[in-house]
DRENTORKOL-3810 file (N, C-alpha, C; in nm, 4 decimals):
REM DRENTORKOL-3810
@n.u->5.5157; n.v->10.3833; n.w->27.1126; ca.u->5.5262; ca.v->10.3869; ca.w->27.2576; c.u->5.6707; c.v->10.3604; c.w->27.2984
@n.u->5.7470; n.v->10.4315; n.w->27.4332; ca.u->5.8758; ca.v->10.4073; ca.w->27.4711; c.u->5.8204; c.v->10.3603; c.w->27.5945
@n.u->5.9201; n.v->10.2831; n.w->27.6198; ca.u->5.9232; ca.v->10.1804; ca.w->27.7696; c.u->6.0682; c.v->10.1722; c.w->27.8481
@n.u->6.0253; n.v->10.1538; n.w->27.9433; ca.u->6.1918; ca.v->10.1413; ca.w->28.0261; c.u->6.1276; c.v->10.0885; c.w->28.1567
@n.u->6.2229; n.v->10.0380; n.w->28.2343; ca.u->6.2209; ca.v->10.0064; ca.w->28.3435; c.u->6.3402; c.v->9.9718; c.w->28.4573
@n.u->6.3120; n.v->9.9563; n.w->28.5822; ca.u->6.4054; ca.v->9.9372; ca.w->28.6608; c.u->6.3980; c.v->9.8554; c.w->28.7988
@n.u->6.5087; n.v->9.8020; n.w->28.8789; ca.u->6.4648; ca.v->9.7590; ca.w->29.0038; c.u->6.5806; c.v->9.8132; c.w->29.0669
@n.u->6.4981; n.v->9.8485; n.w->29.1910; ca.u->6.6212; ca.v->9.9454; ca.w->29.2870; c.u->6.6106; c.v->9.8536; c.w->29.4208
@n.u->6.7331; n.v->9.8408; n.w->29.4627; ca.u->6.7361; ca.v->9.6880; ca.w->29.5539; c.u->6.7441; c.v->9.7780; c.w->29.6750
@n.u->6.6317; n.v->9.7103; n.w->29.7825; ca.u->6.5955; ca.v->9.7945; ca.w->29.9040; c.u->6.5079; c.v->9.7089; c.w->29.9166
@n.u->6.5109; n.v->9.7048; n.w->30.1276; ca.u->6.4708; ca.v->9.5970; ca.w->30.2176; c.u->6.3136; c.v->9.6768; c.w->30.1903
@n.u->6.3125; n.v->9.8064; n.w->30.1680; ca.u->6.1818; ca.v->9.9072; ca.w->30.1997; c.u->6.1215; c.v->9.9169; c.w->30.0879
@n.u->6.1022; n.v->9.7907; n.w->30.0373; ca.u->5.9616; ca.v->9.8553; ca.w->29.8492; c.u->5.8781; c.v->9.8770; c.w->29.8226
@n.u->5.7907; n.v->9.7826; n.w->29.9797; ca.u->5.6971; ca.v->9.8352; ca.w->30.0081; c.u->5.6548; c.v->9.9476; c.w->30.0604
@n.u->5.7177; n.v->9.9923; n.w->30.1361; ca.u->5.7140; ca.v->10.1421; ca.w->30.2177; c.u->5.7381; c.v->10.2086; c.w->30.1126
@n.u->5.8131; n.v->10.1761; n.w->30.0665; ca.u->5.8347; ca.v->10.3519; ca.w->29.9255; c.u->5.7387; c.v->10.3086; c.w->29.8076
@n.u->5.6786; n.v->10.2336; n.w->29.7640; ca.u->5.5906; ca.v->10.2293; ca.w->29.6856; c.u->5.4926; c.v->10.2853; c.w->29.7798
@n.u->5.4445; n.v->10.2763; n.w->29.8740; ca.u->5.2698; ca.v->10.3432; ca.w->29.9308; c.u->5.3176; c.v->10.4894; c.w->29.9248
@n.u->5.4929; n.v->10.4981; n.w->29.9706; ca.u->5.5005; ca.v->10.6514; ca.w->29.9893; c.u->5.4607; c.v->10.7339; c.w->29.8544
@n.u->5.5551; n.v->10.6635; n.w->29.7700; ca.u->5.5390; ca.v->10.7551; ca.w->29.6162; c.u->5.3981; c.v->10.7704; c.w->29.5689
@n.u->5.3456; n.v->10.6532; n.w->29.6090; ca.u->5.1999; ca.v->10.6551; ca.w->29.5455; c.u->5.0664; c.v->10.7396; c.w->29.6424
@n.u->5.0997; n.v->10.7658; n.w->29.7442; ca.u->5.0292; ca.v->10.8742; ca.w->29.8289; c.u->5.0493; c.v->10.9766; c.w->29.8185
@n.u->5.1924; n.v->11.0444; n.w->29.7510; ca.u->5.2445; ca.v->11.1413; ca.w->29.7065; c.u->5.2256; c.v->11.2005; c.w->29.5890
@n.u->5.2007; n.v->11.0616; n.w->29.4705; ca.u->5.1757; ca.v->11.1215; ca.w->29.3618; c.u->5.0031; c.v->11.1427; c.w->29.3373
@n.u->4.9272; n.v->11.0823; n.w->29.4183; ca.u->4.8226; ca.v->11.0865; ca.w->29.3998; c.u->4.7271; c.v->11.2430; c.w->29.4694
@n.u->4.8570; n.v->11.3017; n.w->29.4883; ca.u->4.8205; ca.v->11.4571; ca.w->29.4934; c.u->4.7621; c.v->11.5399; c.w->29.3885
@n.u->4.8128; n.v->11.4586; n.w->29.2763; ca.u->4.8149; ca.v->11.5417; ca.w->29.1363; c.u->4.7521; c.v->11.4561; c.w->28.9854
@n.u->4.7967; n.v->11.2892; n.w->29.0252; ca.u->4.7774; ca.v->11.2329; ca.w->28.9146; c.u->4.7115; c.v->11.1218; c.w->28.9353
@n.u->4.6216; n.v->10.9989; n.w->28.9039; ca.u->4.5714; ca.v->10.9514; ca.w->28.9446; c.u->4.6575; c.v->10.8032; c.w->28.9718
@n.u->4.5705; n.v->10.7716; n.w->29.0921; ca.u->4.6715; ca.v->10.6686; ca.w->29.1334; c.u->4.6220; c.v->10.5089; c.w->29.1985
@n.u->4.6484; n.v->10.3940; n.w->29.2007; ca.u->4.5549; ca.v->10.2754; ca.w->29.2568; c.u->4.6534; c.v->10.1946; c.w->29.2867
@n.u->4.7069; n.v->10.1477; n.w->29.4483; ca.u->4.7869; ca.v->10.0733; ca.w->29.4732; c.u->4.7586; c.v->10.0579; c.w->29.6257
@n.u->4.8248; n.v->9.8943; n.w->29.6588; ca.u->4.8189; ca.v->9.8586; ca.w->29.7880; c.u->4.9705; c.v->9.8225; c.w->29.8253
@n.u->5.0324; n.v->9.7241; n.w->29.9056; ca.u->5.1063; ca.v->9.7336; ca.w->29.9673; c.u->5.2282; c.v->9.6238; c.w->29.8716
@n.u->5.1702; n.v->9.5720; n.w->29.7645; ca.u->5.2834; ca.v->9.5642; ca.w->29.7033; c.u->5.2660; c.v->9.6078; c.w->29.5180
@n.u->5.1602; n.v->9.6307; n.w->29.4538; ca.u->5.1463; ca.v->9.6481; ca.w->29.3131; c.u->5.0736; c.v->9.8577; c.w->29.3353
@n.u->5.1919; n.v->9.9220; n.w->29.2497; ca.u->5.1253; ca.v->10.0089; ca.w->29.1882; c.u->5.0810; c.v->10.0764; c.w->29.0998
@n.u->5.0308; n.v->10.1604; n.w->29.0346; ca.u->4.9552; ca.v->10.2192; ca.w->28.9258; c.u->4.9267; c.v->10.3492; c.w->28.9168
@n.u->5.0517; n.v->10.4226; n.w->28.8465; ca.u->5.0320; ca.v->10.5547; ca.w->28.8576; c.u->5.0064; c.v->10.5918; c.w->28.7041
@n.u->4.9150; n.v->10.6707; n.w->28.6280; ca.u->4.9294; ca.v->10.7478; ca.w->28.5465; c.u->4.9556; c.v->10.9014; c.w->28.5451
@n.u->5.1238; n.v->10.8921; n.w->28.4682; ca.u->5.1303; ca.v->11.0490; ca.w->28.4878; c.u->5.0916; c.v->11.0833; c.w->28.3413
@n.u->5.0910; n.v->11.2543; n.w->28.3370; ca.u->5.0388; ca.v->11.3268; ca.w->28.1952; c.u->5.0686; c.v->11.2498; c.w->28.0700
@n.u->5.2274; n.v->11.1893; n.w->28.0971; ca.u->5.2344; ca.v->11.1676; ca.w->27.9637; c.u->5.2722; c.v->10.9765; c.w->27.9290
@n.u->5.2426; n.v->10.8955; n.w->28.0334; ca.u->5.2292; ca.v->10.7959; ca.w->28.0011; c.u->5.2258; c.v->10.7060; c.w->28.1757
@n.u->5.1972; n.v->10.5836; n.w->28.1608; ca.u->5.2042; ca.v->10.4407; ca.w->28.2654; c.u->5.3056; c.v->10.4222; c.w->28.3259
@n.u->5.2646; n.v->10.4057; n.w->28.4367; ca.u->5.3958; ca.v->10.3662; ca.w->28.5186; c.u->5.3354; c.v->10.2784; c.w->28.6705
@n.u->5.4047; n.v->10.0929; n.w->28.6277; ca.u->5.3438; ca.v->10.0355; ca.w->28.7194; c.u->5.4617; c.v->10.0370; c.w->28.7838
@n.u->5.4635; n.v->9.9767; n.w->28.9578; ca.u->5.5303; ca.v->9.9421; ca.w->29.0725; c.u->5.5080; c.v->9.7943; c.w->29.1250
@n.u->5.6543; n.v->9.7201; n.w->29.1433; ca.u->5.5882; ca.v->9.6405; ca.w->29.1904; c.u->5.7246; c.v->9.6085; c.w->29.3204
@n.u->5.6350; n.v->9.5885; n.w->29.4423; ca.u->5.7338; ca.v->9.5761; ca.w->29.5553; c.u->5.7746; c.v->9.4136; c.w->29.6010
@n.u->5.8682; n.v->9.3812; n.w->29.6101; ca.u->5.9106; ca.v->9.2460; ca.w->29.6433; c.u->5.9990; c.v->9.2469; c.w->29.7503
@n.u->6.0253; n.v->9.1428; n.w->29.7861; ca.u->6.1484; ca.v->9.1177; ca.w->29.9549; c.u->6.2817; c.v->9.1815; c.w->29.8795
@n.u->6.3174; n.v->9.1470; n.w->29.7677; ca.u->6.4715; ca.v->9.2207; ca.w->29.7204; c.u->6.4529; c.v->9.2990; c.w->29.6250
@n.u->6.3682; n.v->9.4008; n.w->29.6132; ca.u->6.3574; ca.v->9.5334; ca.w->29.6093; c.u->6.2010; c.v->9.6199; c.w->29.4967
@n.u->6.2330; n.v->9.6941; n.w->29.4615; ca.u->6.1130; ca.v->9.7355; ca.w->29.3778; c.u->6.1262; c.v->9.8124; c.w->29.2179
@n.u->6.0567; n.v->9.7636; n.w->29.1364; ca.u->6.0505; ca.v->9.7371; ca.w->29.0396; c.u->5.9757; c.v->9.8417; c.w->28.9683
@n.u->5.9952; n.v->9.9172; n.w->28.8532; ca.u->5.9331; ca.v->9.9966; ca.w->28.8187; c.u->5.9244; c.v->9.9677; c.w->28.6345
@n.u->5.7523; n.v->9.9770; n.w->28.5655; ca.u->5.7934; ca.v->9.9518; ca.w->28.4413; c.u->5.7374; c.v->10.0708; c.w->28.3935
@n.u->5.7508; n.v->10.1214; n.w->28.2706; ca.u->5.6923; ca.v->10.2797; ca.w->28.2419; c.u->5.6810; c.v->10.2507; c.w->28.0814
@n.u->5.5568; n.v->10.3025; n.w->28.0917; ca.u->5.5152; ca.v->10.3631; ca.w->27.9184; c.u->5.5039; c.v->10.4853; c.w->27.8294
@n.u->5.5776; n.v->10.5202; n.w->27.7943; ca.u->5.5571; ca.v->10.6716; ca.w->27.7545; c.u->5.4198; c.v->10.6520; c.w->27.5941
@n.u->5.3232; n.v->10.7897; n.w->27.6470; ca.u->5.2542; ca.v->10.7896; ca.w->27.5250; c.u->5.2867; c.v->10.9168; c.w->27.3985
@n.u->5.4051; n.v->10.9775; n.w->27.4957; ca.u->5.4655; ca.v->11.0694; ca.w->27.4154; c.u->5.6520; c.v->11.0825; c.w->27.4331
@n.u->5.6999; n.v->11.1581; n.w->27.3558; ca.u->5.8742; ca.v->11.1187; ca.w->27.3007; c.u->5.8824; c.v->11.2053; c.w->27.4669
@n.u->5.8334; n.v->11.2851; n.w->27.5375; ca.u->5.9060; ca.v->11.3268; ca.w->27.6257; c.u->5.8971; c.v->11.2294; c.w->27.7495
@n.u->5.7941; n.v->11.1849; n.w->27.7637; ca.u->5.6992; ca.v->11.0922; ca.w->27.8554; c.u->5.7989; c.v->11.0078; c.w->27.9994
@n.u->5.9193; n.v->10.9358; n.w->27.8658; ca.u->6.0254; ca.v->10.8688; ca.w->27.9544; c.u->6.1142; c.v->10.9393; c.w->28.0012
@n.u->6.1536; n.v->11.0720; n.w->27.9969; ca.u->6.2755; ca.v->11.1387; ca.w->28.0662; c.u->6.1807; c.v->11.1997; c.w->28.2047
@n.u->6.0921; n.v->11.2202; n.w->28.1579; ca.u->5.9813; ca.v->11.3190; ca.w->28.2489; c.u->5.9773; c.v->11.2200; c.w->28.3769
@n.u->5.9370; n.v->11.0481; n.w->28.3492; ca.u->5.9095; ca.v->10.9669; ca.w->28.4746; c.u->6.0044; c.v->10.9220; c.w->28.5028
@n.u->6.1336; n.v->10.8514; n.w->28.4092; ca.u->6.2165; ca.v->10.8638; ca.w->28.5062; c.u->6.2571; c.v->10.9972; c.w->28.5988
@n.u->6.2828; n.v->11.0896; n.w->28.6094; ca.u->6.3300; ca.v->11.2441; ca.w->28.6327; c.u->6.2310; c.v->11.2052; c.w->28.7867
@n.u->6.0859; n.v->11.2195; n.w->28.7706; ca.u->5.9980; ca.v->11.2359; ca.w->28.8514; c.u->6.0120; c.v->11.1424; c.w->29.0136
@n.u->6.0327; n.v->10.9912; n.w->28.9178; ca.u->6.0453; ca.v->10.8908; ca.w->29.0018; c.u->6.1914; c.v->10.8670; c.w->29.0896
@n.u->6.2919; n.v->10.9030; n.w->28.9988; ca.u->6.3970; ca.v->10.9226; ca.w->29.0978; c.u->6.4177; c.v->11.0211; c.w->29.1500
@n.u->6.3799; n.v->11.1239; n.w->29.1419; ca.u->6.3877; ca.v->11.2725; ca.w->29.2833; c.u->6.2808; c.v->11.2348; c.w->29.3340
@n.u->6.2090; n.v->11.1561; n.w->29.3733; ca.u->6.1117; ca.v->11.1475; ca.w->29.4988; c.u->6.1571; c.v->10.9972; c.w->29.5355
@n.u->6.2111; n.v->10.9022; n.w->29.4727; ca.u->6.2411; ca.v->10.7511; ca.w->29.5711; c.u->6.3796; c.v->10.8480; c.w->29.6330
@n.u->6.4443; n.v->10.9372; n.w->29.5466; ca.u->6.5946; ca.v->10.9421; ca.w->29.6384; c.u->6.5392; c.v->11.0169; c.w->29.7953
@n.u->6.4644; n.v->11.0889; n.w->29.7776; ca.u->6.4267; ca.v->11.1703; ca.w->29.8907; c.u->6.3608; c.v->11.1078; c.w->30.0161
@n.u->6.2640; n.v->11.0298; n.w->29.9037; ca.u->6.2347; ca.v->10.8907; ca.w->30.0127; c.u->6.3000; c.v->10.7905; c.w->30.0889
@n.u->6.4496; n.v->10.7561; n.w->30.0097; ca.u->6.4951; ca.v->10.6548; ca.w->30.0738; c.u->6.6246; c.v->10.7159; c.w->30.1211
@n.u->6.6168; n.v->10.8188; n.w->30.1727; ca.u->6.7618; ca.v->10.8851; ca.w->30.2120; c.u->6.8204; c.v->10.8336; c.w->30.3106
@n.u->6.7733; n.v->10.7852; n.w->30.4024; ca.u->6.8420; ca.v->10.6990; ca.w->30.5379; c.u->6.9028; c.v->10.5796; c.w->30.4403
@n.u->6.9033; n.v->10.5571; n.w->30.3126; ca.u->6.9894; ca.v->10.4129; ca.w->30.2288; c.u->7.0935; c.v->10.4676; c.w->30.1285
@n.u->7.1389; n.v->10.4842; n.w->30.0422; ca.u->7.2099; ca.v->10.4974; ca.w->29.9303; c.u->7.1474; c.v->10.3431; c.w->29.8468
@n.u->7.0691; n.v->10.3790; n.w->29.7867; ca.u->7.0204; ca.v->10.3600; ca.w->29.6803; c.u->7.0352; c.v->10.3624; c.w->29.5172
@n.u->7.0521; n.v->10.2789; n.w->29.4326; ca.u->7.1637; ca.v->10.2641; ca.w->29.2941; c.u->6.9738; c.v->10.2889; c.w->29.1603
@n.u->6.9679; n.v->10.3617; n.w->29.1409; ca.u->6.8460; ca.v->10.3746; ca.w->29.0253; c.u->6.9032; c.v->10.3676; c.w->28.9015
@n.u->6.9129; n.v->10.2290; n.w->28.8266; ca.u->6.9863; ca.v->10.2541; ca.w->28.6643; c.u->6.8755; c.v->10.1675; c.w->28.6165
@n.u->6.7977; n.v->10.2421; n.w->28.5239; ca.u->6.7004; ca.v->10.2355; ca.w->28.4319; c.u->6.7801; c.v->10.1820; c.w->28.3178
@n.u->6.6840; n.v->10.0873; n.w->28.2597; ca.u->6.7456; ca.v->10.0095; ca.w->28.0680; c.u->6.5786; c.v->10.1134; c.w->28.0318
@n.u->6.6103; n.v->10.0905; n.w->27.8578; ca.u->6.5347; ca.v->10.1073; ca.w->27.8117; c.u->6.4242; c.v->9.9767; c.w->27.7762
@n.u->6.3357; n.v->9.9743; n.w->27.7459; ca.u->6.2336; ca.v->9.8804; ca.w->27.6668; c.u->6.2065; c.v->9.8203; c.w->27.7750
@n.u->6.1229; n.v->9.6677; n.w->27.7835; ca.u->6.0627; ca.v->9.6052; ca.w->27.8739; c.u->6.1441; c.v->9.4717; c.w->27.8938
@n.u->6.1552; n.v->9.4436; n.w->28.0332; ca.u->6.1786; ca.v->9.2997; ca.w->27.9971; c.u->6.1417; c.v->9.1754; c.w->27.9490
@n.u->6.2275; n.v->9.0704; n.w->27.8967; ca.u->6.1417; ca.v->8.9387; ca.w->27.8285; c.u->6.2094; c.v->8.8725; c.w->27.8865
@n.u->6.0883; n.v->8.8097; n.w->27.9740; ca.u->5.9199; ca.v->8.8086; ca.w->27.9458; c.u->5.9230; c.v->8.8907; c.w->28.0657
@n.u->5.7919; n.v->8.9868; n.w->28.0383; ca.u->5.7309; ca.v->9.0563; ca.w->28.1307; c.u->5.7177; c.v->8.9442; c.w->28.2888
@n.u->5.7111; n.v->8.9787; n.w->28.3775; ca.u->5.6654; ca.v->8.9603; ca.w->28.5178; c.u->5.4886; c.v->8.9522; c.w->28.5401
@n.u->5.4177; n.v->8.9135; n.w->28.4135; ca.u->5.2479; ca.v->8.9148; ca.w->28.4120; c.u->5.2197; c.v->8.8429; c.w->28.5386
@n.u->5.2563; n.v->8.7478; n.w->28.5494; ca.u->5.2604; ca.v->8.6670; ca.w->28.7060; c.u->5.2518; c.v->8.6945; c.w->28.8150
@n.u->5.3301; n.v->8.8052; n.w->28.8202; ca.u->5.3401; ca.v->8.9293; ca.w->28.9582; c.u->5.2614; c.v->9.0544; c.w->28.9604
@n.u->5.2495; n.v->9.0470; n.w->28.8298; ca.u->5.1610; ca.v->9.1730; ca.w->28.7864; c.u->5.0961; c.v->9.1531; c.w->28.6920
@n.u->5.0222; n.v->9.1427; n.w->28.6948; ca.u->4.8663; ca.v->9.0806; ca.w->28.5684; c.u->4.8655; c.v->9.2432; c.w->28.4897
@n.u->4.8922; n.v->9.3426; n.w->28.5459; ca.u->4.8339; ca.v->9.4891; ca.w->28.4793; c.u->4.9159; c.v->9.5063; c.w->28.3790
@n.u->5.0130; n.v->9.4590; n.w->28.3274; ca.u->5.1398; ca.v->9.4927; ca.w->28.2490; c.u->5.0883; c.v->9.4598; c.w->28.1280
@n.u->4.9672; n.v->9.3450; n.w->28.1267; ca.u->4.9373; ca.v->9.3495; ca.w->27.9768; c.u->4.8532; c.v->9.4454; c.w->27.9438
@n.u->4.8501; n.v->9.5523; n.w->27.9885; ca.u->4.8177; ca.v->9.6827; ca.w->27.9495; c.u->4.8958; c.v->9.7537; c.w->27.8764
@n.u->5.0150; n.v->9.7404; n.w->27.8901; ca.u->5.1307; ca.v->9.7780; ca.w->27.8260; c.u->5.1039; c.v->9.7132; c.w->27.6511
@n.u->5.1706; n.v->9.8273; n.w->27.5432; ca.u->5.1546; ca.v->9.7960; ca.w->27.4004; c.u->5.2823; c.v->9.7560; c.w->27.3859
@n.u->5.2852; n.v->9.6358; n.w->27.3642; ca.u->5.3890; ca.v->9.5982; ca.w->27.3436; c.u->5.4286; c.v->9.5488; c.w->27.1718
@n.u->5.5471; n.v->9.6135; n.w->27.1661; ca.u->5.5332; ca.v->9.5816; ca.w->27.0087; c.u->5.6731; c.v->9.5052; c.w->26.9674
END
């Protein structure tokens, strides 16, 4: 499994998390409220989590393309979303230690190895 994640600092994380996730749930399945989300795309996990200094994204790929595909996905729709801001999206690879389980209980879904 590949992992990466990111936090993109914006007053709006909540607003662009319901946006992305009303958006993506056009196509892929999706379960989120106004601050934790849960998108599965084709090729792997990708939770959201919105806070006062900004929003947080962790991703699982279940295949080698999985992570270029969601990042790719997720930043041409937050940039489009948050265009009234200039907005900085720099993704690391792997997960952080220690995960955020606290804020987000769903992450131990994630295989962590």
């Amino acid at each position: 499994m590949q992992h990466c994640h990111t936090k993109v600092s914006t007053q709006f994380a909540s607003k662009y998390l319901q946006q992305l996730c009303k958006h993506f749930a056009h196509k892929v399945t999706v379960e989120f409220d106004t601050t934790i989300g849960r998108v599965t795309f084709p090729g792997g996990l990708c939770f959201m989590l919105a806070e006062e200094e900004g929003l947080s994204f962790f991703c699982e790929a279940y295949v080698d393309e999985g992570v270029p595909r969601m990042k790719s996905v997720i930043d041409s729709h937050l940039i489009k979303f948050a265009w009234r801001e200039e907005i900085a999206i720099e993704w690391q690879e792997g997960l952080p230690d220690p995960l955020p389980v606290d804020k987000l209980p769903s992450l131990k879904e994630f295989t962590v190895q």
